[in-house]
DSSP file (Angstrom, degrees, kcal/mol; ACC not computed):
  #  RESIDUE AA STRUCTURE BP1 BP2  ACC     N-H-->O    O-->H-N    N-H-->O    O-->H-N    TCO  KAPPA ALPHA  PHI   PSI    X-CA   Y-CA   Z-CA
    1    1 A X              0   0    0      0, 0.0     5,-0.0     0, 0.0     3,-0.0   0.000 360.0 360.0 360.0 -49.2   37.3   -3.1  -37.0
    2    2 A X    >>  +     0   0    0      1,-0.2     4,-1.4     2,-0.2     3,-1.0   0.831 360.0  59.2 -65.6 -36.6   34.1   -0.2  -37.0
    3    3 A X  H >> S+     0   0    0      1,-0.3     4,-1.3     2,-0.2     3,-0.8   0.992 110.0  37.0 -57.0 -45.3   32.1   -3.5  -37.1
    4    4 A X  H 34 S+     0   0    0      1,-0.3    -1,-0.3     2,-0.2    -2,-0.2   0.005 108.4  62.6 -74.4  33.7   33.6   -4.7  -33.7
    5    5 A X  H <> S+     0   0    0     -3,-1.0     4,-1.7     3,-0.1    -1,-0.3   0.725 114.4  29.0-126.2 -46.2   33.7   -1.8  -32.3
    6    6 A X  H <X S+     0   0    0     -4,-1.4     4,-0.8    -3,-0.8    -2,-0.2   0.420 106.0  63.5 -52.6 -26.1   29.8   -1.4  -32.5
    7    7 A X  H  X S+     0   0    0     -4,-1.3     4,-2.7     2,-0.2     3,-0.4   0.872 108.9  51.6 -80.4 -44.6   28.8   -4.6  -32.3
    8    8 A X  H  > S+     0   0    0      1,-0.3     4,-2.2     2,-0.2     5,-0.4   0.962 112.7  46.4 -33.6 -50.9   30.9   -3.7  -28.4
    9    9 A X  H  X S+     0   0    0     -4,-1.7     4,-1.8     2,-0.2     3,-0.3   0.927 112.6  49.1 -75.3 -27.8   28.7   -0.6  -28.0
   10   10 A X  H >X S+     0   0    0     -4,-0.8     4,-1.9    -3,-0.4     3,-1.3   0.995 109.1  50.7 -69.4 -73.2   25.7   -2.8  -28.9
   11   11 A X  H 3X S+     0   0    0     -4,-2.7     4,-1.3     1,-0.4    -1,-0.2   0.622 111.5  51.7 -76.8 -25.1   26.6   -5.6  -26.4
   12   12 A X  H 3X S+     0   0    0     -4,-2.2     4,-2.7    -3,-0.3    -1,-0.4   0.928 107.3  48.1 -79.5 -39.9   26.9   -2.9  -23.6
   13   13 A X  H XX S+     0   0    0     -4,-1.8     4,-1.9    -3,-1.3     3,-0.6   0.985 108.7  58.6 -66.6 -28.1   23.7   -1.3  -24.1
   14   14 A X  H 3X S+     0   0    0     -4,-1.9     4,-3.4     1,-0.3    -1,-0.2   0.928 110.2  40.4 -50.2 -47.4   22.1   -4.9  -24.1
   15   15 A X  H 3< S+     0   0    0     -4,-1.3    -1,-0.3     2,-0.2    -2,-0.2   0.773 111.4  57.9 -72.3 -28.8   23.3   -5.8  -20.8
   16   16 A X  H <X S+     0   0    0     -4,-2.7     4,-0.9    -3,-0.6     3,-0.2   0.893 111.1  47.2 -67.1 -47.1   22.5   -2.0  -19.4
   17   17 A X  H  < S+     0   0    0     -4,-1.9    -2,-0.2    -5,-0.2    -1,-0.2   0.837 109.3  50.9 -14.2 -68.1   18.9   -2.7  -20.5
   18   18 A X  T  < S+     0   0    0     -4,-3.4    -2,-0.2    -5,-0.5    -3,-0.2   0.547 108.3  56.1 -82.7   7.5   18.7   -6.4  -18.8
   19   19 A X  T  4  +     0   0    0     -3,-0.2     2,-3.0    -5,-0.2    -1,-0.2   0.807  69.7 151.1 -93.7 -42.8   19.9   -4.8  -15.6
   20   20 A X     <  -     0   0    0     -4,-0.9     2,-0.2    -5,-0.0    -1,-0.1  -0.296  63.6 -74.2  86.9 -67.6   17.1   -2.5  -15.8
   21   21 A X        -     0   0    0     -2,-3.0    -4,-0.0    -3,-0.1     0, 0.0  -0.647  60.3 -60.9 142.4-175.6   16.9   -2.1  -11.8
   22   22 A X        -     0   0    0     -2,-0.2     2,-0.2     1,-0.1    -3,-0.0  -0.352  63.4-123.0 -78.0 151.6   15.8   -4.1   -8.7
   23   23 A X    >>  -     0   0    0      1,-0.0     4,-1.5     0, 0.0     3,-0.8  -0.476  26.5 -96.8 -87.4 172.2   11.9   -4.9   -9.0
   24   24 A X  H 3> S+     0   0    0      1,-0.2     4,-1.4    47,-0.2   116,-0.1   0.805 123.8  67.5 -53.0 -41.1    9.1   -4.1   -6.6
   25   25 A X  H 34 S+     0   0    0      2,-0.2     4,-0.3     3,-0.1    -1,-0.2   0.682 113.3  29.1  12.6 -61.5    9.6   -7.9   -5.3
   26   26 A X  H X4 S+     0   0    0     -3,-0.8     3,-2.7     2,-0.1    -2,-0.2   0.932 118.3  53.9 -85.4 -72.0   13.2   -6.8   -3.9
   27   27 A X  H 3< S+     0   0    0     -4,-1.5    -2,-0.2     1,-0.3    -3,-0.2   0.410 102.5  71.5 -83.8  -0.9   12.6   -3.0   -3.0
   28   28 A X  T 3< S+     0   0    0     -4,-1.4    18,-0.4    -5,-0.2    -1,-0.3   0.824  70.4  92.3  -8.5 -80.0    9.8   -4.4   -1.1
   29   29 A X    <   +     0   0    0     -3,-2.7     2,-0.3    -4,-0.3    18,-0.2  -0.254  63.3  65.5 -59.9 141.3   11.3   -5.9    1.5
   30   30 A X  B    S-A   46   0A   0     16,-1.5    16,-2.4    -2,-0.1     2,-0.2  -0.730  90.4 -59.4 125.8 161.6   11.8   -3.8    4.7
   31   31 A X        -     0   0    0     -2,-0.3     2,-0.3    14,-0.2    14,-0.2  -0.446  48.2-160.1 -72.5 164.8    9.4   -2.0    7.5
   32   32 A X        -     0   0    0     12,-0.3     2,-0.4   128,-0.2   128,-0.3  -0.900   6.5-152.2-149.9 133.2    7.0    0.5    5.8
   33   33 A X  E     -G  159   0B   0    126,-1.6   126,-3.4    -2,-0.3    10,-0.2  -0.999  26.6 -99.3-138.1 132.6    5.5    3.1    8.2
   34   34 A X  E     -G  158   0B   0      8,-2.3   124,-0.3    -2,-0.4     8,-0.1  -0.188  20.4-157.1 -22.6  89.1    2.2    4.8    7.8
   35   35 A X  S    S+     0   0    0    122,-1.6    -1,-0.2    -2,-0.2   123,-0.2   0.968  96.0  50.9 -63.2 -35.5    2.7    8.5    6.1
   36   36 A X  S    S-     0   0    0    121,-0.5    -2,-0.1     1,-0.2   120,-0.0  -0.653  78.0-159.7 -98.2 162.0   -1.0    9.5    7.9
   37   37 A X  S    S+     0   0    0     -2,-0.2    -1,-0.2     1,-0.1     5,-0.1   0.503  91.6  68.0-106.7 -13.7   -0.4    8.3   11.8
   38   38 A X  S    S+     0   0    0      3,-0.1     2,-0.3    -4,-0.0    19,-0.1   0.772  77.6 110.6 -91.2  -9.4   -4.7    8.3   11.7
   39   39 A X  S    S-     0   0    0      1,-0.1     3,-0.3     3,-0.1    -5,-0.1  -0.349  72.8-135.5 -59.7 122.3   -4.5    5.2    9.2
   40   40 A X  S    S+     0   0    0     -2,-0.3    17,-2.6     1,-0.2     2,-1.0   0.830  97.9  62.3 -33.5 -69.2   -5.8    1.8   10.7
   41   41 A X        -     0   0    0     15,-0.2    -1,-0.2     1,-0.2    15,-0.2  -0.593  67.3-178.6 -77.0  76.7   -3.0   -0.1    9.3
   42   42 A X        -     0   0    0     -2,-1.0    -8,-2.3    13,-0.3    -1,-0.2   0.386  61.7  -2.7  38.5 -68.7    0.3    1.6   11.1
   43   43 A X  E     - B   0  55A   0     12,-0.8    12,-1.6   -10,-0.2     2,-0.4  -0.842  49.8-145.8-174.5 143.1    3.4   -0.8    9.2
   44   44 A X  E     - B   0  54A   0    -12,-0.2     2,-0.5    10,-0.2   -12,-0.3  -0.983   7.7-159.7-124.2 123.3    3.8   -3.3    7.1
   45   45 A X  E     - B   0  53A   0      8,-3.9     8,-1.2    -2,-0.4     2,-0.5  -0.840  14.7-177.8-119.5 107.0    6.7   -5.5    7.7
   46   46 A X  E     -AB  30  52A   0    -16,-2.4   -16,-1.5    -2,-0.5     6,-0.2  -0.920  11.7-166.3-113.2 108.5    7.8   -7.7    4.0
   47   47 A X  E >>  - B   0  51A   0      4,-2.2     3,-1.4    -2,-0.5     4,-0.6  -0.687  35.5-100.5-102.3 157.5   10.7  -10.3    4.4
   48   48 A X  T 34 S+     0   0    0      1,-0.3   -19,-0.0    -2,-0.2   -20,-0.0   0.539 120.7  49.7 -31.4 -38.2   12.7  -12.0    1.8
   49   49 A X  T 34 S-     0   0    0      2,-0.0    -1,-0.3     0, 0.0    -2,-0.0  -0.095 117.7-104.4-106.3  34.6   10.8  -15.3    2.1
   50   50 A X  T <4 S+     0   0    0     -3,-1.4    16,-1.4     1,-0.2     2,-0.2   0.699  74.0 129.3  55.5  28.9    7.2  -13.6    1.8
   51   51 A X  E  <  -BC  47  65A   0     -4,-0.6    -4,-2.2    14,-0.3     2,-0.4  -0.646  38.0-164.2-109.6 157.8    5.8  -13.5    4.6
   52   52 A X  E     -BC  46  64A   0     12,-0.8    12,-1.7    -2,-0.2     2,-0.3  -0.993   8.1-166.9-155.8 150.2    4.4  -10.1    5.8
   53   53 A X  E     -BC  45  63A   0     -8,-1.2    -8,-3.9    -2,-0.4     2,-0.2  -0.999  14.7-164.1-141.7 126.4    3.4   -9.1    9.4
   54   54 A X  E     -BC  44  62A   0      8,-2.5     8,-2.1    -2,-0.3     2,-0.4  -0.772   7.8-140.9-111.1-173.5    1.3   -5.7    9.5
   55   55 A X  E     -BC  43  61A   0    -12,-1.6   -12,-0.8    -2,-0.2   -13,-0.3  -0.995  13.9-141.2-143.0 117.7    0.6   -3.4   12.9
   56   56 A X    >   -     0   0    0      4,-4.9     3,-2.0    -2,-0.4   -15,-0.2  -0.429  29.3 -97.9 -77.6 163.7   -2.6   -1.8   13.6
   57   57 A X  T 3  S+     0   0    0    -17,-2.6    -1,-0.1     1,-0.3   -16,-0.1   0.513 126.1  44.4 -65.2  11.3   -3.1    1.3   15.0
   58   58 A X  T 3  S-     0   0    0      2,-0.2    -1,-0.3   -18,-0.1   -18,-0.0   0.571 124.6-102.5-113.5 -21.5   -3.7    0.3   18.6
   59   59 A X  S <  S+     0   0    0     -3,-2.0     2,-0.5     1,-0.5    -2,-0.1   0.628  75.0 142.9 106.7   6.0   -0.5   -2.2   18.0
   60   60 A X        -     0   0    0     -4,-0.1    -4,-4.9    24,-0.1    -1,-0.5  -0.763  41.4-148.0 -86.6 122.4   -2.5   -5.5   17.5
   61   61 A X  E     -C   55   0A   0     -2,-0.5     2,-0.3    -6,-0.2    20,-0.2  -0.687  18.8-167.7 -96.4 155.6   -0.4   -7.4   14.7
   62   62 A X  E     -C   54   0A   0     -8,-2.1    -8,-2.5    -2,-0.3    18,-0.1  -0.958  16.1-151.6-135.4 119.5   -1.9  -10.0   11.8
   63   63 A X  E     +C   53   0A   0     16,-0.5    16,-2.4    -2,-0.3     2,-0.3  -0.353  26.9 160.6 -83.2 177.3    1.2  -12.1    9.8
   64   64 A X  E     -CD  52  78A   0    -12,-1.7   -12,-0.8    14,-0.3     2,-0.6  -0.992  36.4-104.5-172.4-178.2    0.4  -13.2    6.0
   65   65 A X  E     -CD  51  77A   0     12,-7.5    12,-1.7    -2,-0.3   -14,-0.3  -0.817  23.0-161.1-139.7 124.1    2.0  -14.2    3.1
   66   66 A X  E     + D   0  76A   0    -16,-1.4     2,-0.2    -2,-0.6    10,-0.2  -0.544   8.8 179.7 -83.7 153.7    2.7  -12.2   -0.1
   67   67 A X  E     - D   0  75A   0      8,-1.5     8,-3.1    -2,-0.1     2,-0.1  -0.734  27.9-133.8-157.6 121.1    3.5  -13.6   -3.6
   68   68 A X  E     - D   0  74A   0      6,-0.3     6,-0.2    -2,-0.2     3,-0.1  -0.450  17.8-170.5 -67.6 128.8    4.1  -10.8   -6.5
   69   69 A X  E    S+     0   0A   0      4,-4.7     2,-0.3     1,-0.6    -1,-0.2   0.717  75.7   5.1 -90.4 -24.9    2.1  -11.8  -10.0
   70   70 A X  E >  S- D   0  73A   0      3,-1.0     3,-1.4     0, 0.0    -1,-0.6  -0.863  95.3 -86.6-152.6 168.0    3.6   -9.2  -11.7
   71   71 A X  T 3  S+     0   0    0      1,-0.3   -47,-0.2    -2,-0.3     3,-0.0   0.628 126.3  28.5 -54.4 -32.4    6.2   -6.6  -11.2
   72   72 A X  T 3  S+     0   0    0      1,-0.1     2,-0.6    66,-0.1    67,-0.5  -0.048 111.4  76.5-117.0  40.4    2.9   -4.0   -9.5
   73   73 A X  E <   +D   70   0A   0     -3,-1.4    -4,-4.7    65,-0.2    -3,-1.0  -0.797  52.1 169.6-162.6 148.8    0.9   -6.3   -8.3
   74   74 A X  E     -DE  68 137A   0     63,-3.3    63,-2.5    -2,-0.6    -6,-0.3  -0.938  20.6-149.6-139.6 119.1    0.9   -9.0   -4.9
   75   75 A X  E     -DE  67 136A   0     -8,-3.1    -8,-1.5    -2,-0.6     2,-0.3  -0.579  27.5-172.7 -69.5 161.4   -2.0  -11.4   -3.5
   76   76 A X  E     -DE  66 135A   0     59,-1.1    59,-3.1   -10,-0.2     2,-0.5  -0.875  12.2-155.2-151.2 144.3   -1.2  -11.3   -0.3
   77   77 A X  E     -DE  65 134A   0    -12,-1.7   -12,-7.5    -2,-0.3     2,-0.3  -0.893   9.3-152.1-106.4 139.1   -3.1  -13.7    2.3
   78   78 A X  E     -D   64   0A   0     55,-2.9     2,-0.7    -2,-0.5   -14,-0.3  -0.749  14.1-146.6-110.4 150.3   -3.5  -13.0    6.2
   79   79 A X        -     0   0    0    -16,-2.4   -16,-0.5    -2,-0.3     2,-0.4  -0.975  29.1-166.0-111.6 118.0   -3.9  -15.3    9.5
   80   80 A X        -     0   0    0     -2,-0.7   -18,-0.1   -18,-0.1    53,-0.0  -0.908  14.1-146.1-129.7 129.2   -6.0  -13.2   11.1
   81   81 A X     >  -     0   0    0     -2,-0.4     4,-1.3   -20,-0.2     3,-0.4  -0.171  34.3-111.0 -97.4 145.2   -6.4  -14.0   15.2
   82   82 A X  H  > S+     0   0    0      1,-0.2     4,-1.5     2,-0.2     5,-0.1   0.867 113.3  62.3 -51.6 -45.6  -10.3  -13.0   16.3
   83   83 A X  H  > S+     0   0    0      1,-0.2     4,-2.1     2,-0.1    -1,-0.2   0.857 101.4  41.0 -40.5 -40.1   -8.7  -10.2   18.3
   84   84 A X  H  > S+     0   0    0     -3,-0.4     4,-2.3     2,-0.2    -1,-0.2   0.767 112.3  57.5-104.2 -14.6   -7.2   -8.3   15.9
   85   85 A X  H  X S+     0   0    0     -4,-1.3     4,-2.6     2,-0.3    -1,-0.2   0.980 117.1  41.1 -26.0 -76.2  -10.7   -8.8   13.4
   86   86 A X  H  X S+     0   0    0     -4,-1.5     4,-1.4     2,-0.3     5,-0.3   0.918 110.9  51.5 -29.5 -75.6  -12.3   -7.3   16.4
   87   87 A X  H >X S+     0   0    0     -4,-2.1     3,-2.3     2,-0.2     4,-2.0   0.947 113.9  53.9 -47.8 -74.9   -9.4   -4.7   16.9
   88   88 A X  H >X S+     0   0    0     -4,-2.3     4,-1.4     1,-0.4     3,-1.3   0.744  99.7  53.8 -62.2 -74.6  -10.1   -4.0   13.0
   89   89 A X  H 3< S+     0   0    0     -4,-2.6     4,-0.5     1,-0.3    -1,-0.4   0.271 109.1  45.2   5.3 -36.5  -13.5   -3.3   12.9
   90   90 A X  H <X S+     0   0    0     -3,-2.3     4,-0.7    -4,-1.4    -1,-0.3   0.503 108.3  58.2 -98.1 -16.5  -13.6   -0.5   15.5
   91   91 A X  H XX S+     0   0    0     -4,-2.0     3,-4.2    -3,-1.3     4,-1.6   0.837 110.6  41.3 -63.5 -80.1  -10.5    1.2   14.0
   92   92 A X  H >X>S+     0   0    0     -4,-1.4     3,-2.1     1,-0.3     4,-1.3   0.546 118.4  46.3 -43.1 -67.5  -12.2    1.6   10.5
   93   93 A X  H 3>5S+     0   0    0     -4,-0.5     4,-0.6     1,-0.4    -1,-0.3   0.737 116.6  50.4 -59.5 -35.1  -16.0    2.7   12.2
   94   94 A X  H <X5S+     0   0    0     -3,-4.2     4,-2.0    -4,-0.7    -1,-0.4   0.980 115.8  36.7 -72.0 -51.7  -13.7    4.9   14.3
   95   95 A X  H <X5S+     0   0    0     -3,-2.1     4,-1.3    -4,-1.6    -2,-0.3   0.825 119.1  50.8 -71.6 -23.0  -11.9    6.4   11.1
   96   96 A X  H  X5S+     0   0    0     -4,-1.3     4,-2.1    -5,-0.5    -1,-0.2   0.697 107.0  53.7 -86.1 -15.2  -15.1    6.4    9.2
   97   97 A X  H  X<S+     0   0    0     -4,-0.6     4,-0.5    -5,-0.5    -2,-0.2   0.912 113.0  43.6 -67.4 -34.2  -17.1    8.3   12.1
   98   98 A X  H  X S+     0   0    0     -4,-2.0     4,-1.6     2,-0.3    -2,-0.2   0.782 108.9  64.8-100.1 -18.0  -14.5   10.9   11.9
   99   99 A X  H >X S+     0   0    0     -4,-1.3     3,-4.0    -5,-0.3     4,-1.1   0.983 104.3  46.0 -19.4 -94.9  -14.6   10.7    7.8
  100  100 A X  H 3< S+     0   0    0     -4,-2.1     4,-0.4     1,-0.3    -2,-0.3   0.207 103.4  58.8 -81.2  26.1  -17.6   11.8    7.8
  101  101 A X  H 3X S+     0   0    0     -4,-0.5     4,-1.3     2,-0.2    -1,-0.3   0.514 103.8  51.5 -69.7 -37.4  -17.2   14.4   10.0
  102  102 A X  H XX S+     0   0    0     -3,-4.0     4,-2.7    -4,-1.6     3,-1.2   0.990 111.3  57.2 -64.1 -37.8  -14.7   15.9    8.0
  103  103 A X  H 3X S+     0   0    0     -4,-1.1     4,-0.5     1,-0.3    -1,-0.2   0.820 105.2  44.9 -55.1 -45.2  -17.2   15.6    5.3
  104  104 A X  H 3> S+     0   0    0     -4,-0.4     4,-1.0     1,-0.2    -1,-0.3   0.621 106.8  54.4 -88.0 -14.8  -19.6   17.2    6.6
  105  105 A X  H << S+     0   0    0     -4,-1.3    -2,-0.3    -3,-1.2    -1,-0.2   0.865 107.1  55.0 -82.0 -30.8  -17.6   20.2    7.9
  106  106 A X  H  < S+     0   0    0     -4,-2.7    11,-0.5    -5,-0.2    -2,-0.2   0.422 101.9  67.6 -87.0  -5.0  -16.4   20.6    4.1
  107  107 A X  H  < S+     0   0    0     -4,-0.5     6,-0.3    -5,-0.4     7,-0.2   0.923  99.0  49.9 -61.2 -70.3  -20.5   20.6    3.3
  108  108 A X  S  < S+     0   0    0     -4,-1.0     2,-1.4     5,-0.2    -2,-0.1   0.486  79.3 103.1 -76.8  -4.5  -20.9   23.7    5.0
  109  109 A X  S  > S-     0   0    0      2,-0.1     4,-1.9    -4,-0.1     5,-0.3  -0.715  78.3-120.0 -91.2 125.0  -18.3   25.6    3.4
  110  110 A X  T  4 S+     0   0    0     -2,-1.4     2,-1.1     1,-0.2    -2,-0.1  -0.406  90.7   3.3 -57.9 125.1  -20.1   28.0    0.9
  111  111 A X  T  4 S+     0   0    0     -2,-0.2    -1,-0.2     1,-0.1    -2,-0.1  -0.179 136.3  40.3 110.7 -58.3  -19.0   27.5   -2.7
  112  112 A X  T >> S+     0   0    0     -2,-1.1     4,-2.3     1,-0.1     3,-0.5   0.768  92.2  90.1-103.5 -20.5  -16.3   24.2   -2.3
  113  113 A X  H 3X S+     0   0    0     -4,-1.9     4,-2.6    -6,-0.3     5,-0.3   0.775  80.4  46.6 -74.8 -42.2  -18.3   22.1    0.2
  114  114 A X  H 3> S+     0   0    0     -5,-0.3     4,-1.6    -7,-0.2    -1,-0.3   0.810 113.4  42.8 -80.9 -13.3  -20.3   20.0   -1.6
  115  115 A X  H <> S+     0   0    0     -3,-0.5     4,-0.8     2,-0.2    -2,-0.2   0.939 120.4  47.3 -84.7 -56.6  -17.8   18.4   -4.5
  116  116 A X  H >X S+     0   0    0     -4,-2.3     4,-2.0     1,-0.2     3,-1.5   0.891 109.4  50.6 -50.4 -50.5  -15.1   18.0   -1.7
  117  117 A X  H 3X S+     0   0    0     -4,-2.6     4,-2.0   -11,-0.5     5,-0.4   0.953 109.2  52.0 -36.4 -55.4  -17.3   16.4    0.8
  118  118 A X  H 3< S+     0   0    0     -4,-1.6    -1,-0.3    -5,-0.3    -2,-0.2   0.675 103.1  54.3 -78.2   8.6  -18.3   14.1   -1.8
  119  119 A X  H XX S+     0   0    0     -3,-1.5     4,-0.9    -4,-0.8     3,-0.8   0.907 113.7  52.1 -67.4 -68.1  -14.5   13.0   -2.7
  120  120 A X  H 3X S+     0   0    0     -4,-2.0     4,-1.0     1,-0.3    -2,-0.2   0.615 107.5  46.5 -62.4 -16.0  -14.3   12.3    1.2
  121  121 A X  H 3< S+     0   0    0     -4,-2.0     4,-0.3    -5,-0.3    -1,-0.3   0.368 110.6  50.5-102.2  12.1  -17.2   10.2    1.5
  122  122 A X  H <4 S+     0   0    0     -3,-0.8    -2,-0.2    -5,-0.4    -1,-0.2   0.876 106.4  62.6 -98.2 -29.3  -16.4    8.2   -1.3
  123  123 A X  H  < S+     0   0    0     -4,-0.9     3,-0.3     1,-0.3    -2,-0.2   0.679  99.1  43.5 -36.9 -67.8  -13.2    7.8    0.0
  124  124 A X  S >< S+     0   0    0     -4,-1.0     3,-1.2     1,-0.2    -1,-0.3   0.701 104.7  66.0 -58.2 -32.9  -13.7    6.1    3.3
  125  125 A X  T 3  S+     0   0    0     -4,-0.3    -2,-0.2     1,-0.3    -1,-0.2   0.336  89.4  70.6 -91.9   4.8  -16.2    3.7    1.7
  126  126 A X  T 3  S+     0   0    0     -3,-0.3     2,-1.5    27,-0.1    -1,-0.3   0.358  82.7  85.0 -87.5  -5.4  -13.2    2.4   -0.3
  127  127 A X  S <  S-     0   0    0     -3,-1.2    -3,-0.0    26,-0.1    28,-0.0  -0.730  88.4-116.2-104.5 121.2  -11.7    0.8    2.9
  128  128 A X        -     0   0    0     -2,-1.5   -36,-0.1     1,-0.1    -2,-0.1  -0.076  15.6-142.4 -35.4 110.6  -13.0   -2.8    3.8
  129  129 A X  S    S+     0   0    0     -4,-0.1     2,-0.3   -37,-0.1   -36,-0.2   0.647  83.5  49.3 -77.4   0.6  -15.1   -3.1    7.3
  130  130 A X  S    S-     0   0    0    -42,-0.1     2,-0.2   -38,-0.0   -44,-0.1  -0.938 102.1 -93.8-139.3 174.4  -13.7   -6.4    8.1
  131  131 A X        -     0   0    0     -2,-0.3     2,-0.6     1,-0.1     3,-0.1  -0.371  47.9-121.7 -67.1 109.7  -10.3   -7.5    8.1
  132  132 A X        -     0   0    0     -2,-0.2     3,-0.2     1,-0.2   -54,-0.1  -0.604  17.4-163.3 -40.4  93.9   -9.5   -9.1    4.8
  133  133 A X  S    S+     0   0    0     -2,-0.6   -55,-2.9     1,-0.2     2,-0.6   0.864  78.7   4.0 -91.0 -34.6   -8.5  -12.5    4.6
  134  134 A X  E    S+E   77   0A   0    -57,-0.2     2,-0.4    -3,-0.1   -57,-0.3  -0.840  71.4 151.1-137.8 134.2   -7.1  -12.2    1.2
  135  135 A X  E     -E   76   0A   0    -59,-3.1   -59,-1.1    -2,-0.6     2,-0.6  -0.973  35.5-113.2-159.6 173.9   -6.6   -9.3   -1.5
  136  136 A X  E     -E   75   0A   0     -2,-0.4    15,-0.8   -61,-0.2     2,-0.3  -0.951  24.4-161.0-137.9 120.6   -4.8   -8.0   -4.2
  137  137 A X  E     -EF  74 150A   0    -63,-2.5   -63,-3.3    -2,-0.6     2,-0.3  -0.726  16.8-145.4-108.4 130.1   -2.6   -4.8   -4.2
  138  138 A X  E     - F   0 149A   0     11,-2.6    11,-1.4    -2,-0.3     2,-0.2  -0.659  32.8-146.3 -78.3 140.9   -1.5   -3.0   -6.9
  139  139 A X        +     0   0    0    -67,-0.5     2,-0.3    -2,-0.3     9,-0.2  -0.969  21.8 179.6-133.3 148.9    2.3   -1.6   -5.8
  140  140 A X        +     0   0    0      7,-0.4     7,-0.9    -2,-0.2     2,-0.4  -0.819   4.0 178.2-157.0  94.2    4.0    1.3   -6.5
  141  141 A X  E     +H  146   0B   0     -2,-0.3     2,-0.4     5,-0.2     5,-0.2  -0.921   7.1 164.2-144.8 111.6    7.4    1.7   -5.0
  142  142 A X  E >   -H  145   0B   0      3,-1.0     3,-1.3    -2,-0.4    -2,-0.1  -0.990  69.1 -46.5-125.1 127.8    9.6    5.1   -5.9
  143  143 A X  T 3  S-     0   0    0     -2,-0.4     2,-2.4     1,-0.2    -1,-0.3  -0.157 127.8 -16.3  32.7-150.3   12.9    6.0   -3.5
  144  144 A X  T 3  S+     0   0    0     -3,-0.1     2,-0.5    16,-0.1    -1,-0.2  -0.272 117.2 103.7 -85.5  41.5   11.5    5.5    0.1
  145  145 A X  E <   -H  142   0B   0     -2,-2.4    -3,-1.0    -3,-1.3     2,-0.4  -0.782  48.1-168.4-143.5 116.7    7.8    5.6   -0.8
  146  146 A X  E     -HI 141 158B   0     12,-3.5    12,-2.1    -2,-0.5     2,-0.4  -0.776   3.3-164.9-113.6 133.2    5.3    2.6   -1.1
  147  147 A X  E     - I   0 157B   0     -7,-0.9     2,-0.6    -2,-0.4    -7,-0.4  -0.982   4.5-175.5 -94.5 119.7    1.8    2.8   -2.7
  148  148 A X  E     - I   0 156B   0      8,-2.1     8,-0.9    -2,-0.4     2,-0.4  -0.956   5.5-176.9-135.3 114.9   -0.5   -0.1   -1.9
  149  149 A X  E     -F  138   0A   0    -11,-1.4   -11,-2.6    -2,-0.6     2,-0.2  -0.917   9.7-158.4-113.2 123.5   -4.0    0.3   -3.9
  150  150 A X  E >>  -F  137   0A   0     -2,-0.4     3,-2.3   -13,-0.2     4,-0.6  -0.771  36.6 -86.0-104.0 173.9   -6.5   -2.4   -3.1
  151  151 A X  T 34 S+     0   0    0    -15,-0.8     2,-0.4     1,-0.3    -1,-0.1   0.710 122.8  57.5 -54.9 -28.2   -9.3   -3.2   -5.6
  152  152 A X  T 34 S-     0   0    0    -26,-0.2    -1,-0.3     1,-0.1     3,-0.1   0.264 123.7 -99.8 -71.1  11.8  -11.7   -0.9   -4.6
  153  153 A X  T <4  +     0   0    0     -3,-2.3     2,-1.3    -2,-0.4    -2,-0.1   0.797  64.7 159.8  76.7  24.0   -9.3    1.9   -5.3
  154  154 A X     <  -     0   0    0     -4,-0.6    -4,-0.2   -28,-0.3    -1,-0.2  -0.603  27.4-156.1 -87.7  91.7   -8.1    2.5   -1.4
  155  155 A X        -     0   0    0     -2,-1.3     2,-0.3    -6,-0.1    -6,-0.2  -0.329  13.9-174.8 -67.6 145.4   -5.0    4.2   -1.9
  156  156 A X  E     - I   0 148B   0     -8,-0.9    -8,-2.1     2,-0.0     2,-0.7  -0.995   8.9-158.2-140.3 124.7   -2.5    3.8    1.4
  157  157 A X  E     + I   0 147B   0     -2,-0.3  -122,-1.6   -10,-0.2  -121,-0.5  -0.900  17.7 171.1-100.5 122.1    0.9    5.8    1.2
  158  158 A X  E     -GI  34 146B   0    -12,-2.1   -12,-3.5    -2,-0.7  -124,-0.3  -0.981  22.1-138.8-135.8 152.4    3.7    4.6    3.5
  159  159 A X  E     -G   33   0B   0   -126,-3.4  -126,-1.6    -2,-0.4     2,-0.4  -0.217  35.7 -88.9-116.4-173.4    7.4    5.5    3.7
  160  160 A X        -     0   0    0   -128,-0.3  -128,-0.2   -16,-0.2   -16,-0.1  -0.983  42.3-118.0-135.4 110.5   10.5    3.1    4.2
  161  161 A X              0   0    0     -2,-0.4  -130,-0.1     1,-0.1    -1,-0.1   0.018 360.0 360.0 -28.4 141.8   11.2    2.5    7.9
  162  162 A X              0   0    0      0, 0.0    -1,-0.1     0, 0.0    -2,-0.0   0.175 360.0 360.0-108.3 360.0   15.1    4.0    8.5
């Protein structure tokens, strides 16, 4: 009887284990909205059959297709229309002008200026100057909060559309 009775408590934890929770794959899916409003890429919108439509910050969209390799990590490929290339290319130069302007204001501060600056300029030079046609994101998905790291280490935080 103490056997079955254990061998029970065994067979629950097994199954509590292989339930584990939904993967990045499911908790995915949904609108995603920009936590900074000055980031180039706006929203990311990832549906059930992989396909992925982002929104730039002027409102020029690019579709694609995602396919998860692993539980953090998604190629994802983009069709991206000459406009929104275009559109892409003068957002980052715009966001990299204004970079290094911060950079350079955090220079001039006695004492902190020069290690921060150089954090921030390393920073911006992490974001691609043209539009990518394919890359591969590391994902990082807690409650309503999405991480999307590309290689070069450009972290983007975005929050789960309500």
């Amino acid at each position: 009887m103490r056997v079955l009775h254990w061998a029970g408590i065994g067979g629950v934890c097994l199954m509590l284990c292989a339930c584990g929770g939904a993967k990045n794959s499911e908790l995915i899916v949904g609108k995603w909205d920009a936590a900074d409003k000055k980031d180039v890429v706006q929203s990311y919108q990832f549906e059930k059959d992989g396909t992925v439509k982002l929104t730039l910050n002027d409102g020029k969209t690019a579709a694609g297709k995602y396919k998860f390799t692993d539980d953090s990590t998604m190629d994802v490929e983009y069709d991206v229309p000459e406009e929104v290339k275009v559109a892409y290319r003068e957002s980052v130069k715009a966001y990299k002008r204004a970079g290094e302007e911060a950079k350079k204001a955090l220079g001039s501060i006695p004492g902190v200026g020069g290690v921060a600056s150089q954090g921030v300029g390393e920073m911006f030079n992490l974001i691609p100057d043209e539009f990518p046609t394919k890359e591969k994101l590391k994902v990082a998905i807690k409650d309503d909060e999405l991480t999307l790291t590309n290689d070069k280490g450009f972290v983007q935080k975005l929050k789960k559309a309500k």
